[in-house]
C-alpha positions in Angstrom: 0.0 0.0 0.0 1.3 3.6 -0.8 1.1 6.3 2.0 1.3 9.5 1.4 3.5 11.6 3.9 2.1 15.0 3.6 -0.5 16.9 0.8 0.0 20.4 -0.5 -2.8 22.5 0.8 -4.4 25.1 -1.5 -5.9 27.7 1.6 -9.0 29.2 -0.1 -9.8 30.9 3.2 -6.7 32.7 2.6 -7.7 33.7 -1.2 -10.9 34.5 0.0 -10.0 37.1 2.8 -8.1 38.2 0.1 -10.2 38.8 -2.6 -13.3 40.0 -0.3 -11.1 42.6 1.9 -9.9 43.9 -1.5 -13.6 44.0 -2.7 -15.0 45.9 0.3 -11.5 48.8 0.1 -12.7 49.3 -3.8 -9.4 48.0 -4.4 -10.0 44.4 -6.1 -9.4 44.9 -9.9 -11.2 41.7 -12.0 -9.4 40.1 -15.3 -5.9 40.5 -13.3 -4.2 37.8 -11.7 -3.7 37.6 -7.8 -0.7 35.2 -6.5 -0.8 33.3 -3.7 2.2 31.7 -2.1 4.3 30.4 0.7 5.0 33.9 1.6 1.6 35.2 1.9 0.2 32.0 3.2 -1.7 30.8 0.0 -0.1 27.9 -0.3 1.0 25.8 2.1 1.4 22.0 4.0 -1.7 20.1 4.6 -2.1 17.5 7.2 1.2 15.4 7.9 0.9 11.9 8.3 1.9 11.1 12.1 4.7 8.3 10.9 6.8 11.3 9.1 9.8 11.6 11.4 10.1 14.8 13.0 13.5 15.8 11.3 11.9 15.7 8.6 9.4 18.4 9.4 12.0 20.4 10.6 14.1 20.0 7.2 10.8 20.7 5.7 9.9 24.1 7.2 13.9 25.3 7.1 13.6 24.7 3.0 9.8 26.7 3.2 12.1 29.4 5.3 14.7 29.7 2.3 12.1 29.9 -0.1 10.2 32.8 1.4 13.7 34.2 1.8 14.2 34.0 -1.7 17.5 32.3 -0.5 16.8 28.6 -1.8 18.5 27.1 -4.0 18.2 24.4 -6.6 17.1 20.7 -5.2 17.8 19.3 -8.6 15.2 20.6 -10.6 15.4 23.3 -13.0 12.0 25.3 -13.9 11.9 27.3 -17.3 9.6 29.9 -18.0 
């Protein structure tokens, strides 16, 4: 049997807040594109599975610090856009 260890987490109470706090300012402009991410807590880390190691949560969240830093680097995979 497979197990997953953790699942991302798209938080649509985050891109809601968002979206209706920006609405009810007059500042929410439609046909543009709002980003959500690690940073602003868009994105994120869904429920872990209890057998995951702990050190492995804490190498988890020190990558998800670098990453907000901007100071990751390459795992191994290169992205093009």
């Amino acid at each position: 049997m497979t197990r997953a260890i953790c699942r991302p987490e798209y938080r649509s109470r985050t891109t809601e807040r968002v979206t209706v706090t920006q609405a009810a300012a007059g500042k929410f402009q439609g046909g543009t594109d709002l980003v959500f991410n690690l940073k602003n807590n868009g994105v994120g880390v869904g429920k872990i599975n209890p057998a995951v190691p702990k050190s492995w949560i804490t190498l988890m969240n020190s990558y998800k610090a670098k990453i907000i830093a901007g100071t990751a680097r390459s795992m191994g995979v290169d992205v093009e856009g």
